[in-house]
Structures are given as structure tokens and as C-alpha cells.
Backbone as CSV, one residue per row, in Angstrom:
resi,resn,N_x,N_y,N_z,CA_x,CA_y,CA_z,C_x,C_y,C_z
1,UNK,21.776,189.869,-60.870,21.998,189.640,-59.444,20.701,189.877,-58.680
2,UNK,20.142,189.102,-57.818,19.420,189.257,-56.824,19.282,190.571,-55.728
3,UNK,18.369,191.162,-56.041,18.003,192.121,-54.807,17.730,192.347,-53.858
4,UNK,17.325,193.139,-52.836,16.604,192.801,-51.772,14.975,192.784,-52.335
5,UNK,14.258,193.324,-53.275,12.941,193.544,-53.414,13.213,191.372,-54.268
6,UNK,14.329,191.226,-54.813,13.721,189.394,-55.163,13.341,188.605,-54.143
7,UNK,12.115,187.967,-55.107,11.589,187.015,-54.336,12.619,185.709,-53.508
8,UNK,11.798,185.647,-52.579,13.167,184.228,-51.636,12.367,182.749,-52.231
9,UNK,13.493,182.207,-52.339,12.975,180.889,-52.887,14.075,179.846,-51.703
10,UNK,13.858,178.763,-50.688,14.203,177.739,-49.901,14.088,176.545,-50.989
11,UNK,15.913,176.196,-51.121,15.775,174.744,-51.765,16.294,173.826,-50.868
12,UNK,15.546,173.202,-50.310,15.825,171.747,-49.343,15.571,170.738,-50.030
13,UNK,17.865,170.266,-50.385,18.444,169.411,-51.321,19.492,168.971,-50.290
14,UNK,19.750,167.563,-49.802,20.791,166.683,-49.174,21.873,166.429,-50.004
15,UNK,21.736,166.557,-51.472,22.843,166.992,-52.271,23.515,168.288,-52.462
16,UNK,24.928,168.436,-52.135,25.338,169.915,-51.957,25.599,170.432,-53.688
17,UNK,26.228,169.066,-54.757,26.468,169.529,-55.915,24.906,170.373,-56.090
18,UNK,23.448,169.162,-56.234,22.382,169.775,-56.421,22.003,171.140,-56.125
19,UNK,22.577,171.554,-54.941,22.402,172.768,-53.896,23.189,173.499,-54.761
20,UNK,24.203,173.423,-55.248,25.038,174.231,-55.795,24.220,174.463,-57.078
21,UNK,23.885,173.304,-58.222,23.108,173.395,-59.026,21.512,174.692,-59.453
22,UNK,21.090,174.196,-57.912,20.281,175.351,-58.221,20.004,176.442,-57.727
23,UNK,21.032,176.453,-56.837,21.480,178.351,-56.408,22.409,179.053,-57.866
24,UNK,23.252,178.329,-58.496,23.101,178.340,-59.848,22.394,179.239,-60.650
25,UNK,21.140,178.365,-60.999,20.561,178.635,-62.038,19.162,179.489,-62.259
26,UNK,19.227,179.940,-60.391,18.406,180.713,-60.090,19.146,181.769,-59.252
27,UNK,19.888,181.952,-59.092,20.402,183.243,-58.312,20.432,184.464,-58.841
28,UNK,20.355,184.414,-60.639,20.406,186.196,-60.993,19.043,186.945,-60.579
29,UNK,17.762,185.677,-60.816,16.706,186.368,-60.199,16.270,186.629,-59.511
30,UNK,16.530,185.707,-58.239,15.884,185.531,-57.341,17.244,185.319,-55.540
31,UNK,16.024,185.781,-54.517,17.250,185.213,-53.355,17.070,183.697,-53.003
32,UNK,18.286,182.821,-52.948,18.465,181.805,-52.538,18.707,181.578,-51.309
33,UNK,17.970,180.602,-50.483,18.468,179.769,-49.271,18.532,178.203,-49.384
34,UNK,19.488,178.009,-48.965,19.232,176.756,-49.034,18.884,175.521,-47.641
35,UNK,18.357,174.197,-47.749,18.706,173.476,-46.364,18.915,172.354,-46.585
36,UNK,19.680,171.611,-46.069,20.315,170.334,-46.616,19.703,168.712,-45.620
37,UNK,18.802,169.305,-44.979,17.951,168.649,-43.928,16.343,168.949,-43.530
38,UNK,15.449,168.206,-43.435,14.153,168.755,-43.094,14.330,169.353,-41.720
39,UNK,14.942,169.201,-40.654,15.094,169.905,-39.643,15.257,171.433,-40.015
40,UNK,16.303,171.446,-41.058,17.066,172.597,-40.624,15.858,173.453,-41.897
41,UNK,15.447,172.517,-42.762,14.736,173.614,-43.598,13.292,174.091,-42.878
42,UNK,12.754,173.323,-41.321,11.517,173.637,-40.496,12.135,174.829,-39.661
43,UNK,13.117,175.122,-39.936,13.741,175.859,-38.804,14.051,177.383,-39.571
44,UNK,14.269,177.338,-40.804,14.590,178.580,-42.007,12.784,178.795,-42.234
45,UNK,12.172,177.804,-42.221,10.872,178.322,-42.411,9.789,179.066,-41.350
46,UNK,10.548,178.434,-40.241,9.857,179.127,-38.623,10.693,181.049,-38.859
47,UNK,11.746,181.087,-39.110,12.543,182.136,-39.216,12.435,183.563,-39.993
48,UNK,11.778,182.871,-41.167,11.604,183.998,-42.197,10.484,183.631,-43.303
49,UNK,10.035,184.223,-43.876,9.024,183.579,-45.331,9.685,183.857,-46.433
50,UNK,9.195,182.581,-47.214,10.073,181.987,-48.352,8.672,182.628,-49.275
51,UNK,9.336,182.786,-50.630,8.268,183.066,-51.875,7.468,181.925,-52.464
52,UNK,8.630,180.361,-52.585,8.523,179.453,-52.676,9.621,178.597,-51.869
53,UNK,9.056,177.264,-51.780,10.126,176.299,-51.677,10.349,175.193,-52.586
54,UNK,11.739,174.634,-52.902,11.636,173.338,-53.955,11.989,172.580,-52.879
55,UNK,11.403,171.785,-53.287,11.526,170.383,-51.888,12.014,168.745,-52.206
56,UNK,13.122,168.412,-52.241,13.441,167.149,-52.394,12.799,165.938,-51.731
57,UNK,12.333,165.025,-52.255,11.553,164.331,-51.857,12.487,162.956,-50.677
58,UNK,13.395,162.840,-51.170,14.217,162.033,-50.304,15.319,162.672,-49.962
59,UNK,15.302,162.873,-48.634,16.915,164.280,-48.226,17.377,162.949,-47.435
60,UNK,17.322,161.760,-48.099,18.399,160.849,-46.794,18.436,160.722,-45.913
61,UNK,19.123,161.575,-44.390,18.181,160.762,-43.251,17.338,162.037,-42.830
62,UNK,16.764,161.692,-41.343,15.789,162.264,-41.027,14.700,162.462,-41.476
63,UNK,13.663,163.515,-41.708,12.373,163.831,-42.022,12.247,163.590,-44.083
64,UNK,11.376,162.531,-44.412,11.563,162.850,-46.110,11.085,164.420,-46.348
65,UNK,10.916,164.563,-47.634,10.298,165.715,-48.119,8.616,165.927,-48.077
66,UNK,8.141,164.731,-47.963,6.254,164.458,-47.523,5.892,164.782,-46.598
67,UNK,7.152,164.595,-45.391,7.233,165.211,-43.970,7.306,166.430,-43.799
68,UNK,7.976,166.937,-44.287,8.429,168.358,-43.939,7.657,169.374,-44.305
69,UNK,7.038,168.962,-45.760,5.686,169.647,-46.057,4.739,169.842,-45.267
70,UNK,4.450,168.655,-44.664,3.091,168.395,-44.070,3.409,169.213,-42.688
71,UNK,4.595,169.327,-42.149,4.988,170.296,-40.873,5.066,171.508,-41.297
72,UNK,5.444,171.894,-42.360,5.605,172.895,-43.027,4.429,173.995,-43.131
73,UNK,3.137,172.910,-43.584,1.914,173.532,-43.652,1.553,174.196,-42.292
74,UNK,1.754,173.861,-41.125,1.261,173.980,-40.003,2.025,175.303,-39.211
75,UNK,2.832,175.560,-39.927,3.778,176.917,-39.351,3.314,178.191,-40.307
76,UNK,2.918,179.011,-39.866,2.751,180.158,-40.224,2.647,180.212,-41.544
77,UNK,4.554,180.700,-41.496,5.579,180.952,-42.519,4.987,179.937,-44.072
78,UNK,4.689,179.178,-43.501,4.358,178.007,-44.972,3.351,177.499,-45.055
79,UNK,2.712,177.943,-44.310,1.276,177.871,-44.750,0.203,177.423,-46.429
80,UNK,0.577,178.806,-47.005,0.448,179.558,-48.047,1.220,179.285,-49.133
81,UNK,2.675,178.734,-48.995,4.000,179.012,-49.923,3.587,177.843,-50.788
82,UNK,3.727,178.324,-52.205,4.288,177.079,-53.018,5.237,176.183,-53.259
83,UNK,4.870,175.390,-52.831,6.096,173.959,-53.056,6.196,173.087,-53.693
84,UNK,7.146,172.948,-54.404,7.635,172.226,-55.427,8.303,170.755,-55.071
85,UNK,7.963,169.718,-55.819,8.774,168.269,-55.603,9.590,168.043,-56.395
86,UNK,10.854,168.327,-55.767,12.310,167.830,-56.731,12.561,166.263,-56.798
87,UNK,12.461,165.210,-57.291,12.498,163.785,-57.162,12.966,163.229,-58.512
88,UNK,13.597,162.070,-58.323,14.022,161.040,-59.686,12.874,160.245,-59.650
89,UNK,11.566,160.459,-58.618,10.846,159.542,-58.804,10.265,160.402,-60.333
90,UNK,10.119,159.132,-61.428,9.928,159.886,-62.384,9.075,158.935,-63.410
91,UNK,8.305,157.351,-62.449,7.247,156.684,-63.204,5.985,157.533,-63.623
92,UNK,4.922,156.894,-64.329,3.644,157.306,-64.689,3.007,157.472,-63.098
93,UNK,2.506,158.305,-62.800,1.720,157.975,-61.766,2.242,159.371,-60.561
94,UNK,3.740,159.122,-60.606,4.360,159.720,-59.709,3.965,161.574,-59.222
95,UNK,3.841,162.144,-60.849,3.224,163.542,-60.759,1.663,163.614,-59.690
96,UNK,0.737,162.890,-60.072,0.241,163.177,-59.604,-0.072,162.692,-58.170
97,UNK,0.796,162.165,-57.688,0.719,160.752,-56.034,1.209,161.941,-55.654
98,UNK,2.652,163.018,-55.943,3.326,163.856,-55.142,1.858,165.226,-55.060
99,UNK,1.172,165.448,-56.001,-0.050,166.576,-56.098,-0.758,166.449,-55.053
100,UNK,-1.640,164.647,-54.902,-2.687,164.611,-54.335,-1.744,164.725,-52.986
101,UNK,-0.567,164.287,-52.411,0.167,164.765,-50.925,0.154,166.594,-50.433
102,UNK,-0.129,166.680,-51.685,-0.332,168.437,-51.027,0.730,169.615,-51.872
103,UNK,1.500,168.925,-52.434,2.519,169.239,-52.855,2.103,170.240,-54.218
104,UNK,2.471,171.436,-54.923,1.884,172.280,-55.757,1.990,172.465,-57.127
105,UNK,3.346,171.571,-57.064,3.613,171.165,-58.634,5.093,170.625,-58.591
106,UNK,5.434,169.673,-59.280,6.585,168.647,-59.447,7.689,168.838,-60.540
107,UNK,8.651,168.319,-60.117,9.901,168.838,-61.205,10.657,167.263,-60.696
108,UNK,10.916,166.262,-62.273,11.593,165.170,-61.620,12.963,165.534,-62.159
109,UNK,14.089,164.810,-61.641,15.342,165.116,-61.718,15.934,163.827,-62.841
110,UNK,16.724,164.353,-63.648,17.344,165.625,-63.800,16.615,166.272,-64.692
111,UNK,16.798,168.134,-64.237,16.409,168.913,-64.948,16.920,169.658,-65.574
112,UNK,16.687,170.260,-66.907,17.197,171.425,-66.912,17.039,172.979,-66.591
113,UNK,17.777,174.099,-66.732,17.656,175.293,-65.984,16.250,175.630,-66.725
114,UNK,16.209,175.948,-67.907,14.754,175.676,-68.737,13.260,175.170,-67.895
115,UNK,13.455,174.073,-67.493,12.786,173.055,-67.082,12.185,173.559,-65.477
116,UNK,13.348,174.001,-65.089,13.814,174.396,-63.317,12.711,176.169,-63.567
117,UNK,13.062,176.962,-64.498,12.975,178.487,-64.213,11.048,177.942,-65.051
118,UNK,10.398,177.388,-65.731,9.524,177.452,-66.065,8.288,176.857,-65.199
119,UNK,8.730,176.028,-64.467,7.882,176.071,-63.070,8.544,176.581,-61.469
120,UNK,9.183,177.420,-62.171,9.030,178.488,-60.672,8.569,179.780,-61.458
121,UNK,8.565,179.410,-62.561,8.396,180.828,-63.267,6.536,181.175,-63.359
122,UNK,5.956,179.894,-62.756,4.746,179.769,-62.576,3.666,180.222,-61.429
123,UNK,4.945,180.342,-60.153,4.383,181.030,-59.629,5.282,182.064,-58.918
124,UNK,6.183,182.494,-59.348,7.677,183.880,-59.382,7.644,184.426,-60.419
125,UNK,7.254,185.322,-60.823,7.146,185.934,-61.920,9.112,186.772,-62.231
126,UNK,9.576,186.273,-63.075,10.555,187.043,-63.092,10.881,188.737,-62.807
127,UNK,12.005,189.258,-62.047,12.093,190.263,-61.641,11.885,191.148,-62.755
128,UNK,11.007,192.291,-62.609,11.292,193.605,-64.339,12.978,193.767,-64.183
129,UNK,13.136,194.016,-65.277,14.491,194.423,-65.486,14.953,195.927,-65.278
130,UNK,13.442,196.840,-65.548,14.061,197.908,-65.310,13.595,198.837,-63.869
131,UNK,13.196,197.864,-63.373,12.546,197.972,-61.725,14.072,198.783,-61.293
């Protein structure tokens, strides 16, 4: 279970199964928030600081995920944070088009929890156990 000393991780996913998915498969370690909109995830990020964020690249309407980054950068709070690109975009090319946007490292969908905990595990170091 998540502590107060775990790191916060913001997943802004327009899919709620997804949302469900990876509050999931990251919740024993870590604290989860989630936002199901670039509005609402500029607004969790004005609010509090995240450890990381995973960032869906297409949240459907409103702001994409290229957007929200790039606003993202400009607030305090996210400045600094590592962010991750959750996407099915998943041609040759795609890893690094989402890098050179600013973005800190990519995860295409679908993943597994494996897949999911080894690049956050890159820059979240899992909680000690006997902390």
C-alpha cells in the first residue's frame, strides 16, 4: 500500500478502464492521481507536485498530450517532472518524434505491468520495504 512518504505519480488517461488499469498496477508503490482531461490534469499540476507524470498522447477532446506538456513545462509544479508518453502510436520513428517534443521517455500501449513499473522504475525508485 502506498504511503504518505510514496512518491506521487499523475496519470492523464481519457480512458477510465486505462485509469483504472494503471492505478492498478501501480498503487502498492506509489500515490496515484489521476486526470481524464488536459485541463483538469493543468489544474492537479498548478495544485500540488507530482514525482512523475504518464501522459496520454491523445485524451480525445480538448488539449492533446503535446499540449499539455508543453503548458505543463511552464508551471512551476512541472517544470522539472518526468513525463512519460502513453500512446498506440507505436510505428518506427514514433519513440523518438514523442523524445525530440520534450517528452522523457515513452511507453506504447498496450503494456504490460512489467513494461509500465520498468520505466517508471527509471526514474521512481521503488519504495524500501523496510522503510
Amino acid at each position: 500500500m502506498a504511503t504518505e512518504e510514496s512518491k506521487s505519480i499523475l496519470a492523464v488517461e481519457d480512458n477510465f478502464e486505462t485509469q483504472v488499469l494503471i492505478r492498478h498496477m501501480l498503487k502498492k508503490h506509489y500515490a496515484i492521481e489521476t486526470a481524464s482531461d488536459g485541463d483538469t490534469a493543468l489544474n492537479k499540476i498548478q495544485e500540488q507536485e507530482f514525482d512523475l507524470i504518464l501522459m496520454d498522447i491523445n485524451l480525445g477532446r480538448g488539449k492533446t498530450g503535446e499540449e499539455v506538456l508543453q503548458a505543463a513545462r511552464k508551471i512551476d509544479n512541472g517544470k522539472s517532472v518526468p513525463v512519460i508518453a502513453l500512446t498506440a502510436y507505436a510505428l518506427q520513428g514514433d519513440r523518438e518524434r514523442f523524445l525530440e517534443k520534450g517528452f522523457d521517455n515513452y511507453l506504447s500501449k498496450p503494456f504490460t505491468k512489467e513494461q509500465l513499473m520498468l520505466v517508471v522504475g527509471k526514474y521512481l525508485p521503488l519504495p524500501s520495504e523496510s522503510a
